[in-house]
VEXMAR-755620 format. One line per 4 residues: number of its first residue (from 1); their letters; for each residue x, y, z of C-alpha. Coordinates in pm, whole numbers, plus 50000, padded with zeros to 5 digits. Each point is the difference from the previous one (the first is absolute). Example, Ala and Ser with C-alpha at 12.3 -4.5 7.8 and 13.67 -1.06 7.14 Angstrom:
BEGIN
1 = as = 51230,49550,50780 ~ 50137,50344,49934;
END
This chain:
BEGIN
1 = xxxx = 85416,30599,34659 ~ 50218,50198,50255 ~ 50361,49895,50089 ~ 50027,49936,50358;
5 = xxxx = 50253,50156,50165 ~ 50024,49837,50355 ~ 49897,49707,50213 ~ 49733,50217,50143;
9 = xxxx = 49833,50025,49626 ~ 50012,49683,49924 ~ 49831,49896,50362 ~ 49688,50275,49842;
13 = xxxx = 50018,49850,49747 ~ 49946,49626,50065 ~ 49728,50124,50241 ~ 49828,50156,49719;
17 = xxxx = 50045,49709,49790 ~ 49852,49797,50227 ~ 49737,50205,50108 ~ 49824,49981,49650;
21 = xxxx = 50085,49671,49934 ~ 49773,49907,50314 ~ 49746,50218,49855 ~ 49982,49820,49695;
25 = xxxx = 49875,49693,50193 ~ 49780,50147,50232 ~ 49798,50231,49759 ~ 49612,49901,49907;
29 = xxxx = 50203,49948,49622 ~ 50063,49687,49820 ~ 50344,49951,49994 ~ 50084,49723,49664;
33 = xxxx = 50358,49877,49941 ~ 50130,49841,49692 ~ 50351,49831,49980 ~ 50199,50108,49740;
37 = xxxx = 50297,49764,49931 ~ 50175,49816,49733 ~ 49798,49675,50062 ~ 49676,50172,50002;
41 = xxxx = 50064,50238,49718 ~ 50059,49677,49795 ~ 49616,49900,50142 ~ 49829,50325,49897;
45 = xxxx = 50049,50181,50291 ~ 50012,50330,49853 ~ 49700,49971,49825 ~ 49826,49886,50307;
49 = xxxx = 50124,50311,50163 ~ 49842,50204,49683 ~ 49685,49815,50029 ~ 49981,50080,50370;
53 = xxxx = 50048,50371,49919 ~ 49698,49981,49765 ~ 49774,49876,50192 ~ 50052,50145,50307;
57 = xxxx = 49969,50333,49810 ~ 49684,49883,49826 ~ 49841,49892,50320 ~ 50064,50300,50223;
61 = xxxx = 50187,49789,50221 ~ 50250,50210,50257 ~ 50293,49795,50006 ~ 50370,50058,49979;
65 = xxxx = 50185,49813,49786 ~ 50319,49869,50023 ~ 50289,49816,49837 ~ 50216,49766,50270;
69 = xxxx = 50255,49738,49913 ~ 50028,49613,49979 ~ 49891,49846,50317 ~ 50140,49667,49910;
73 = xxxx = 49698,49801,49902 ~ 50056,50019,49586 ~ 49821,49662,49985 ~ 49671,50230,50080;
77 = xxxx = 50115,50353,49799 ~ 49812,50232,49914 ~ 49920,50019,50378 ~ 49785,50282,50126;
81 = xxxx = 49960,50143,50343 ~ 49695,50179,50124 ~ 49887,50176,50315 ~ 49685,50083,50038;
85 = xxxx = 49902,50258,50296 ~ 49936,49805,50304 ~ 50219,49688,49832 ~ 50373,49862,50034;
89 = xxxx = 50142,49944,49643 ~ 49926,49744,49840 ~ 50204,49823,49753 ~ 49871,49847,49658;
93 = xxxx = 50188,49827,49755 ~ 49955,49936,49627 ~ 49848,50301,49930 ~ 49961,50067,49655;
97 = xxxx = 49804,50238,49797 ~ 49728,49775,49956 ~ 49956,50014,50380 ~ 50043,50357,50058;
101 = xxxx = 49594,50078,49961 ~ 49905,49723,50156 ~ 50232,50075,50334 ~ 49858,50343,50034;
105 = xxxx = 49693,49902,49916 ~ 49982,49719,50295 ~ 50204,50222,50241 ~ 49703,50306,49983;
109 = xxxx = 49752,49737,50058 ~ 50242,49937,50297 ~ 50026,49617,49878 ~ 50408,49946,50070;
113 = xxxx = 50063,49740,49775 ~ 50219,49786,50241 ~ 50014,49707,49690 ~ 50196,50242,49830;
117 = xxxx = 50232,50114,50308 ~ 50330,49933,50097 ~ 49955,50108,50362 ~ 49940,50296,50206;
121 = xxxx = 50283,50193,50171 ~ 49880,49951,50368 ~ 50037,49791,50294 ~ 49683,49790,49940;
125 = xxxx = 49778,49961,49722 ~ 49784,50239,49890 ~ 49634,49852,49843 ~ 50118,49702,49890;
129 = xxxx = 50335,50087,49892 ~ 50336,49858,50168 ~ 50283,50221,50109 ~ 50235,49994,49737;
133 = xxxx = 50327,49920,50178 ~ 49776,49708,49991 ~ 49992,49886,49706 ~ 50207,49677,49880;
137 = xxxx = 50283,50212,49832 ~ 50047,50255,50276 ~ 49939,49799,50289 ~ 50396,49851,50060;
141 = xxxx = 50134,50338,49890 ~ 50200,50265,50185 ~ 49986,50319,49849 ~ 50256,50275,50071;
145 = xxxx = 50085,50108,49633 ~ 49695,49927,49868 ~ 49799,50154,50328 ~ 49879,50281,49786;
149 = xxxx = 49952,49846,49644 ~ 49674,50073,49859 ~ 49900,50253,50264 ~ 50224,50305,49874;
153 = xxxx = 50020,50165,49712 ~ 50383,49947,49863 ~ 49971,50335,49845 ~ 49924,50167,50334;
157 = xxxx = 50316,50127,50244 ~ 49715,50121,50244 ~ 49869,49639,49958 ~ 50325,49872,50129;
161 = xxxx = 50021,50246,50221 ~ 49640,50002,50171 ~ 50091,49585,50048 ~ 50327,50095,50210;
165 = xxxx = 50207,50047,49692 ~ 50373,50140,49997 ~ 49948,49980,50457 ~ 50365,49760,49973;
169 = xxxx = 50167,50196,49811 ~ 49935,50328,50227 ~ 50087,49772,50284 ~ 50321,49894,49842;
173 = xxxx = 50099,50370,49873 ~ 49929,50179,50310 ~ 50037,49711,50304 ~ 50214,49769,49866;
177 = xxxx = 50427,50034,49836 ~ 50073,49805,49790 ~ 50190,49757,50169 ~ 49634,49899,50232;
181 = xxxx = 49819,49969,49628 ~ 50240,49736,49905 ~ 49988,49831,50337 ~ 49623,49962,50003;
185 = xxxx = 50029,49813,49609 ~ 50265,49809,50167 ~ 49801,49875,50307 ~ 49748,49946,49762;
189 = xxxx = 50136,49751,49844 ~ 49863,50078,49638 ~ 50150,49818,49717 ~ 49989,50146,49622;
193 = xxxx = 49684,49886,49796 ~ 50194,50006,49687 ~ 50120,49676,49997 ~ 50283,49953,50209;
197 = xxxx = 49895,50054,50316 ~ 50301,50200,50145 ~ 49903,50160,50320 ~ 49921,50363,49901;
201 = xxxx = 50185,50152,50353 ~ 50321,49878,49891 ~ 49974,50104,49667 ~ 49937,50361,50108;
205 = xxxx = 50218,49995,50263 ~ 50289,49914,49767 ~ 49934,50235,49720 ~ 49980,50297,50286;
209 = xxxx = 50291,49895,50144 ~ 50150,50023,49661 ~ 50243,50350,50029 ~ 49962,50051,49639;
213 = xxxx = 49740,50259,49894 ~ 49763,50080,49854 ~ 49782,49685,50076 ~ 49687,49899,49811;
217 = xxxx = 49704,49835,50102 ~ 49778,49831,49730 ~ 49692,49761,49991 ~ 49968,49702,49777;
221 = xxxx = 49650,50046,49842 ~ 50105,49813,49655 ~ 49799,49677,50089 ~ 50075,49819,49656;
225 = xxxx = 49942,49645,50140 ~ 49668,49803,49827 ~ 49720,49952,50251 ~ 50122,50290,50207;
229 = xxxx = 49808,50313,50099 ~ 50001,50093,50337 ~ 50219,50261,49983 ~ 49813,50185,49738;
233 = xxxx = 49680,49939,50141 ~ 50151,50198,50340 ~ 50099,50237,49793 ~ 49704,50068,49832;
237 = xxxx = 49772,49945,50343 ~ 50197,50203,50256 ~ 50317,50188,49824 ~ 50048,50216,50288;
241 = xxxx = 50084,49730,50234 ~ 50316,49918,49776 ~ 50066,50329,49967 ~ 50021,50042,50351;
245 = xxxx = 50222,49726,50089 ~ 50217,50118,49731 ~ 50028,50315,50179 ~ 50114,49818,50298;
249 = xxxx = 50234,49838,49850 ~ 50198,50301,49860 ~ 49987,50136,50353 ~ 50152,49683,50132;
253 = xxxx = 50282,50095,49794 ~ 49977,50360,49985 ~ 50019,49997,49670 ~ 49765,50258,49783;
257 = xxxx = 49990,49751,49679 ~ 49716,49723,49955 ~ 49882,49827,49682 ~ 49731,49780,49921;
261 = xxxx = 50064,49763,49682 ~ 49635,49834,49877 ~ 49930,49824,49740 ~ 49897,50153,49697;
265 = xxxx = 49716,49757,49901 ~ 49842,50088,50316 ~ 49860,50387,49904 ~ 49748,50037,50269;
269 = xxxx = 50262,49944,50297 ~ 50246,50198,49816 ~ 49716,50283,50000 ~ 49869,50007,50308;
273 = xxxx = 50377,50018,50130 ~ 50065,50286,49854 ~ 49668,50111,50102 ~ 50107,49927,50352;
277 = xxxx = 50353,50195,49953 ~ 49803,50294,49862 ~ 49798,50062,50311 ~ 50291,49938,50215;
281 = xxxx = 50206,50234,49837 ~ 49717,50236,50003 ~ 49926,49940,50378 ~ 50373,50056,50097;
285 = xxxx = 50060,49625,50099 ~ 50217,49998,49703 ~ 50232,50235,49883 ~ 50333,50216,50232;
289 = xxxx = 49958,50031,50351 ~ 49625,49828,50088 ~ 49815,50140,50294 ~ 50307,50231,50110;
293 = xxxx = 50137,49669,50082 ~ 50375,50074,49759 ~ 49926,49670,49835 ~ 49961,50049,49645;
297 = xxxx = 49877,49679,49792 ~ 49958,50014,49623 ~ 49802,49673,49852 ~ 50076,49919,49622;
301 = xxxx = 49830,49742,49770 ~ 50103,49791,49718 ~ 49835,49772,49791 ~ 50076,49637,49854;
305 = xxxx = 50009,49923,49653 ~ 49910,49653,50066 ~ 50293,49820,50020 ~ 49933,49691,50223;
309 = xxxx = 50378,50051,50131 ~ 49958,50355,50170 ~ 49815,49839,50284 ~ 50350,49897,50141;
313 = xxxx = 50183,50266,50223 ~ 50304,50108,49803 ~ 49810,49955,49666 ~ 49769,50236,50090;
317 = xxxx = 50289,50272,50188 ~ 50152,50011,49658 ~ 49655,50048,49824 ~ 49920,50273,50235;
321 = xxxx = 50304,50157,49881 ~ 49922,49982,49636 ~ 50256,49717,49903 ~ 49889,49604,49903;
325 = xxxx = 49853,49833,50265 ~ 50240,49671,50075 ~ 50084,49868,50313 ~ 50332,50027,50121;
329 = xxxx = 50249,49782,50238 ~ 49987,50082,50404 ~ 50203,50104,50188 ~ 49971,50295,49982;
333 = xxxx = 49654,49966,50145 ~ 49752,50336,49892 ~ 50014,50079,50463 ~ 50394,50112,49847;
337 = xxxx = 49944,50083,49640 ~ 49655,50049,49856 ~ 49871,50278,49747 ~ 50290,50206,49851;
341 = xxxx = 50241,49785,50239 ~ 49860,50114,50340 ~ 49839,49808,50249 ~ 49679,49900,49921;
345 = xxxx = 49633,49857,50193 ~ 49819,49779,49792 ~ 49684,49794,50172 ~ 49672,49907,49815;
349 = xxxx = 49727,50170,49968 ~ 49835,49805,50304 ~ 50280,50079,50217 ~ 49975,50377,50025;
353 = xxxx = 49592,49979,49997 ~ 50078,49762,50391 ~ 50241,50304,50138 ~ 49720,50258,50089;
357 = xxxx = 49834,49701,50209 ~ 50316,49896,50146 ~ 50095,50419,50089 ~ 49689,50061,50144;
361 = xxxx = 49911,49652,50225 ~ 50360,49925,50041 ~ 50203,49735,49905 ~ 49971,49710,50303;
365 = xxxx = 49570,50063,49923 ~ 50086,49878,49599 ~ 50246,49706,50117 ~ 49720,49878,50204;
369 = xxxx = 49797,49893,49662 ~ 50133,49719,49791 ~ 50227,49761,50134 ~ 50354,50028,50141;
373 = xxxx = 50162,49983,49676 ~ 49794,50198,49806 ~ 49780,50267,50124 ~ 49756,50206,49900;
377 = xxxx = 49726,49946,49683 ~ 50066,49914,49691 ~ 49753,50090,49656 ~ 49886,49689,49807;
381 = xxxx = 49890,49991,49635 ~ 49887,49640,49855 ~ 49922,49903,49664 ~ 49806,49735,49848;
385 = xxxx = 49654,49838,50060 ~ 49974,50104,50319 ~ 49652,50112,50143 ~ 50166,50381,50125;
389 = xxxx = 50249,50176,49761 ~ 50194,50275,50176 ~ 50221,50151,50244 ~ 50023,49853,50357;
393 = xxxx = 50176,50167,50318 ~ 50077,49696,50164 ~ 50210,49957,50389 ~ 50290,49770,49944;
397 = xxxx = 49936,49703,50170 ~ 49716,49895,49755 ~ 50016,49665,49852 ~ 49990,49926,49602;
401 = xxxx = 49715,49818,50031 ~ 49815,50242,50193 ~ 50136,50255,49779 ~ 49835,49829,49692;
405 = xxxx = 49654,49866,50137 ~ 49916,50254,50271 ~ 50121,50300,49861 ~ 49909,49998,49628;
409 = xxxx = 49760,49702,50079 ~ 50179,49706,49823 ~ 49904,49886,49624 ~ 49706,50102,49793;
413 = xxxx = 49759,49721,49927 ~ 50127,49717,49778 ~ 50352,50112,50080 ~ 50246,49804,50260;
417 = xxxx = 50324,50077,50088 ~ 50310,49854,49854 ~ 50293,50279,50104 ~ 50099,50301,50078;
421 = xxxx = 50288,50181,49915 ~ 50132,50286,50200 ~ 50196,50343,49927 ~ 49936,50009,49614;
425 = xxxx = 50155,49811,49718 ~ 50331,49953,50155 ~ 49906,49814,50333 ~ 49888,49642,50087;
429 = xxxx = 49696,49789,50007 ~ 49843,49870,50249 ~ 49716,49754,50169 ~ 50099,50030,50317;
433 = xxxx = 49737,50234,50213 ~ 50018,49928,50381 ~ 50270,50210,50094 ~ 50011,50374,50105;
437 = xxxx = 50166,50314,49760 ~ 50313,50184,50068 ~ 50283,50170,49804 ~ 50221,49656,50004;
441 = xxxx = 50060,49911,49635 ~ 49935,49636,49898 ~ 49987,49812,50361 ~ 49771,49782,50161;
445 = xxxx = 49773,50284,50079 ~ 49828,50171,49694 ~ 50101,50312,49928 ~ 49839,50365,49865;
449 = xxxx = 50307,50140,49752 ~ 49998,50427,49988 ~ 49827,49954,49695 ~ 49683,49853,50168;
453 = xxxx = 49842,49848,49728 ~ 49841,49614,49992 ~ 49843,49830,49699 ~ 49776,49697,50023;
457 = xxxx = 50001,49716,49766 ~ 49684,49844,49943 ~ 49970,49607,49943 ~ 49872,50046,49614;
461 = xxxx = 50345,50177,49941 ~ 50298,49823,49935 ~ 50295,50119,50185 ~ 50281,49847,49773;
465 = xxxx = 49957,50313,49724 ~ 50050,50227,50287 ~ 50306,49896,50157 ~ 50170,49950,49631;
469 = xxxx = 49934,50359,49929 ~ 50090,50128,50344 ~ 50318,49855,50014 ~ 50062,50233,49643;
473 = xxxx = 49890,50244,50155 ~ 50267,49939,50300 ~ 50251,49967,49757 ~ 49936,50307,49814;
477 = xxxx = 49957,50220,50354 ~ 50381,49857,50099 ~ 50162,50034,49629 ~ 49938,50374,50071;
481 = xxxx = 50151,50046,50321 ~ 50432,50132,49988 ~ 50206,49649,49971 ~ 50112,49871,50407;
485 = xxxx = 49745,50214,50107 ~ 49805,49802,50329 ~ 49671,50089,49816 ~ 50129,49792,49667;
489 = xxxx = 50186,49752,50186 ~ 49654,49865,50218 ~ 49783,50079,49724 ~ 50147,49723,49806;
493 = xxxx = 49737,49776,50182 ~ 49823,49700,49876 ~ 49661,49838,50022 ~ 50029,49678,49978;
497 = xxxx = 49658,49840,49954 ~ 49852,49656,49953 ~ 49729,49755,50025 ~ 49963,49671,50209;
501 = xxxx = 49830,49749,49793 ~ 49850,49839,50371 ~ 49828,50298,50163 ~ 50027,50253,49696;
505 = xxxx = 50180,50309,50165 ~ 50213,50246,49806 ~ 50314,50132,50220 ~ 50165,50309,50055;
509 = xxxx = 50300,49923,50255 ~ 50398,49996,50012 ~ 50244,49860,50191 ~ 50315,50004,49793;
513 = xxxx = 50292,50213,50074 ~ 50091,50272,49733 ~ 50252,49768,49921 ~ 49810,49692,49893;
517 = xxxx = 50062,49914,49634 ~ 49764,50037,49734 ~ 50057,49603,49964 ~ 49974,49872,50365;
521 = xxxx = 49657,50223,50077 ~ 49812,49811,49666 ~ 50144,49680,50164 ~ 49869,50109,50327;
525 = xxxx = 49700,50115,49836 ~ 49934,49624,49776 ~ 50083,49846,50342 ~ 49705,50176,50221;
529 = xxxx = 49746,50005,49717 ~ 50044,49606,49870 ~ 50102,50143,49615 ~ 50234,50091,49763;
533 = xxxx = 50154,50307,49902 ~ 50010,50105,49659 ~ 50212,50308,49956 ~ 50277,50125,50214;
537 = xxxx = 50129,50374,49820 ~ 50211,50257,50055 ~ 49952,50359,49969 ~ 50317,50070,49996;
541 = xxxx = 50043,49895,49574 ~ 49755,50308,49957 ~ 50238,50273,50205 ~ 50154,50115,49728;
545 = xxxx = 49744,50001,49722 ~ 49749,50262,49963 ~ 49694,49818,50142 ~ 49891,50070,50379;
549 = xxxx = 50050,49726,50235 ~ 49585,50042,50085 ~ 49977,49921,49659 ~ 50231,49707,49921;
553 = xxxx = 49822,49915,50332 ~ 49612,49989,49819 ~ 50138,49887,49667 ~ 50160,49669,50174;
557 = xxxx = 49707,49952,50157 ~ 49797,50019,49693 ~ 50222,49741,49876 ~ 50057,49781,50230;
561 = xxxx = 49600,49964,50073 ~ 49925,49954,49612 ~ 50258,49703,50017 ~ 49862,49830,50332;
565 = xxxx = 49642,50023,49895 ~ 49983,49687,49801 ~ 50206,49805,50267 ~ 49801,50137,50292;
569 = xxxx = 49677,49913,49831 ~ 50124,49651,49958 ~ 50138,49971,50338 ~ 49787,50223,50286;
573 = xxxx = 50275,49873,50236 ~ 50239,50142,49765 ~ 50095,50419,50095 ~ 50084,50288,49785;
577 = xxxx = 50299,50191,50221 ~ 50250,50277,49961 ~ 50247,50190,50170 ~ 50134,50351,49893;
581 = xxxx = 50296,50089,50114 ~ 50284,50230,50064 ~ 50361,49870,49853 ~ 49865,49644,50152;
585 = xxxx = 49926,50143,50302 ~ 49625,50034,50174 ~ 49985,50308,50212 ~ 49709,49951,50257;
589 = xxxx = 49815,50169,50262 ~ 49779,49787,50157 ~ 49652,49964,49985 ~ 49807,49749,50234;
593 = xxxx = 49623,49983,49930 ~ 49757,49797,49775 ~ 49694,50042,49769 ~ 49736,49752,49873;
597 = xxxx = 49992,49932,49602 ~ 49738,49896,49798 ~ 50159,49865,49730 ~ 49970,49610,49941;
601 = xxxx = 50289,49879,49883 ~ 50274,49976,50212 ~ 50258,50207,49873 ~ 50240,50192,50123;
605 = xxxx = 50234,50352,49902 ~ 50255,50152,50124 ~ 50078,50339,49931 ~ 50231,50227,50100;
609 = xxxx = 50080,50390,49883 ~ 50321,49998,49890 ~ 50143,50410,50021 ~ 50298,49993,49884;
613 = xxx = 50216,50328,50103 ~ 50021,50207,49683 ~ 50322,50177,49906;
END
């Protein structure tokens, strides 16, 4: 591959690019695409691709074919994509081995098999078959990040390239300073997909008008959080795309130092990023003074080793640097002192995959989508029984329910919903769908945390399990953050959860101020409920022993429950409850939502994690 040396090059060669990659849908050829992703390796997609090789080889078929990424739909991996001369693609999902033969077999006979079709990428329908931005699961969505999932190869710079790839960042290198890049993310309102939702235009703006140099930019691809994988399945669909607003983002702060940080249990997104930095470097969009333009940019990776912790900014700033990964106490913030104690980007993953959008359509076109408070799309990923596993681009704006029974088509058969929790294993549950997503954590309105991720629970399931373990899990998460830090002093939050013996709900809500005692919430608690508290303990006797706080927490709630059981199965109006707590003290953030239980007798818990600050 030659290094390009000017604008003028590159402009030859995107015209090349995309001069064969119209040929390769126009020509009397079949043209058959097979995704290649985590989800659909899992599925036998890989042996699909094999089998396809085979038999297109054994029947003297003339076809090209080609690996492309995740397109979203892993409820129907392995998907397969054919063209046909004189066809549009068409889409097929579930296409195992077993079905290879039969596929080619009924597409020579020029029988389409539209029973086995996801849709057709056209305006109408095409012998039977719907458009796919038809179908249920694509229908609501708005795809800007995922635009090109499934259609390009991730391995392919003149892919990317050919599709309009790398146009924003020649239009912020050569038309734009620096000063007009970070005015556009400003106006555009975008807020960080990580988690917290900071507006990313501030951010930058601060760390470039940081004098200290040099400056680092770096992109959060760790993605520990359970349920999560929209970042890696970006990664592994369209790698470029990050890469590219990566690149922007060092310009923004003329700064020729970028990392990405991914996870290492993800190994295909980890290799088709460094695929992706290869050809760049190769090109000349990576490497000292790109185009002619005197910006240099040099991209480095590093790779996880798992710990759940290195998701959080400064965790991961002092992994990148080769030291333990523990969160520290702000201020400083990493916009002042980052990697090796100079000022420091950090934004998701997401974030830097919305810039090229936002560069090349400006940033008044991306605050028009979404709502006022939050704008742009957002990517979805949902677990349990629901009919369509995967990865939705969605427009803020959207409502829960809508979310769940439009876009990944409600509950399988047999199933029906009971809750939902939102943002992994340390946010709330909820039953309330009516109302509309933003960034706002834990209003009125429903809300989509960085981490993106939603899990359904299904009526057969009980819930009460769940929430005991979570709130461990919450405890364990805060034990580990620096003592007074704002991360440890919030993440001492409690789940307080219960069951009405008239209508049979389990809770999830708070009202109390931080400084309710341990004593007066079971008392509130008894009062609301109609029963009586059992155990009110401190975790405060355990600060000073060896034992955890997460698991004095478990162990009391072991014994408190074996203790109970005899007097709550002789009394159903009698309740089981507990309160952790810190030196007496109840440390709450509040949580305001509701879930259905299934369980018949009406008891009632209340736990709390308990992290203690450790010396």
């Amino acid at each position: 591959m030659k290094r390009l040396s000017d604008r003028a090059a590159f402009e030859q060669y995107a015209a090349e690019a995309r001069a064969r990659w119209e040929r390769l849908w126009s020509e009397d050829q079949w043209v058959i695409s097979v995704g290649i992703s985590g989800c659909s390796i899992a599925k036998g997609a890989l042996e699909t691709y094999r089998n396809l090789s085979l038999h297109l080889s054994e029947g003297h078929i003339p076809a090209v074919l080609r690996q492309v990424g995740c397109g979203g739909w892993c409820f129907a991996e392995p998907f397969v994509e054919v063209k046909l001369p004189g066809h549009p693609p068409i889409v097929y999902g579930w296409m195992t081995t077993d079905r290879v033969p039969e596929l080619l077999d009924a597409l020579r006979r020029g029988d389409l098999r539209p029973d086995w079709a996801l849709g057709v990428r056209a305006a109408g329908a095409w012998h039977g078959i719907p458009p796919l931005t038809e179908h249920p699961f694509l229908r609501r969505q708005r795809r800007l990040l995922l635009e090109h999932a499934g259609i390009i190869d991730p391995e392919s710079i003149e892919d990317y390239i050919a599709i309009g790839g790398y146009r924003a960042f020649l239009k912020a290198l050569f038309e734009m300073t620096p000063e007009e890049v970070i005015a556009e993310v400003k106006a555009s309102n975008l807020r960080g997909r990580g988690g917290a939702g900071f507006p990313t235009g501030i951010k930058w703006e601060s760390g470039r008008r940081t004098p200290a140099r040099p400056k680092y930019v770096v992109v959060n691809s760790h993605e520990g959080e359970p349920n999560v994988f929209k970042d890696r399945r970006l990664l592994e669909s369209n790698p470029h795309l990050v890469l590219e607003g990566l690149l922007i983002g060092c310009y923004a702060l003329e700064t020729p130092y970028g990392y990405n940080y991914i996870g290492g249990e993800h190994a295909l997104a980890l290799q088709r990023f460094q695929r992706a930095v290869e050809q760049a470097y190769e090109l000349g969009l990576l490497g000292d003074d790109i185009l002619g333009s005197g910006f240099s940019c040099h991209v480095r990776i590093r790779t996880g080793g798992g710990a759940y912790i290195c998701g959080e900014g400064s965790a991961l700033m002092y992994a990148i640097m080769g030291q333990r990964g523990q969160p520290r106490t702000k201020p400083p913030r990493s916009v002042e002192e980052g990697l090796w104690r100079r000022p420091t980007v950090l934004n998701n993953t997401e974030t830097f995959a919305s810039i090229p959008a936002i560069i090349q359509n400006g940033g008044s076109w991306y605050a028009s989508l979404g709502t006022k408070e939050s704008t742009g799309t957002k990517l979805v990923t949902m677990q349990g029984p629901v009919k369509y596993l995967g990865v939705a681009e969605i427009e803020f704006g959207l409502s829960m329910r809508e979310l769940v029974f439009d876009v990944f088509g409600g509950l399988r058969e047999g199933y029906r919903l009971k809750g939902i929790q939102t943002g992994g294993v340390s946010a709330g549950m909820s039953w309330t769908c009516p109302s509309t997503s933003r960034h706002s954590h834990r209003s009125a309105r429903w809300s989509v945390p960085g981490d993106s991720s939603l899990s359904t629970s299904p009526s057969v399931r009980s819930i009460s399990p769940a929430i005991s373990s979570r709130s461990v899990v919450t405890s364990r998460v805060a034990s580990a953050r620096p003592a007074g830090s704002e991360h440890q002093r919030w993440s001492r939050s409690w789940i307080v959860s219960g069951m009405d013996s008239a209508d049979q709900r389990i809770w999830t809500s708070s009202s109390m101020q931080a400084s309710t005692s341990s004593s007066s919430l079971c008392a509130v608690w008894a009062k609301l409920h109609r029963c009586r508290y059992s155990a009110c303990w401190s975790a405060s006797a355990t600060s000073s022993s060896n034992i955890s706080p997460s698991d004095a927490v478990a162990q009391e709630f072991a014994r408190s429950r074996q203790e109970n059981r005899s007097a709550s199965d002789a009394d159903p109006s009698f309740a089981e409850s507990q309160i952790a707590t810190d030196d007496g003290m109840l440390f709450c953030r509040g949580f305001h939502n509701e879930i259905v239980s299934p369980r018949p007798l009406a008891t009632a818990w209340l736990t709390a994690s308990a992290a203690t600050a450790r010396s």
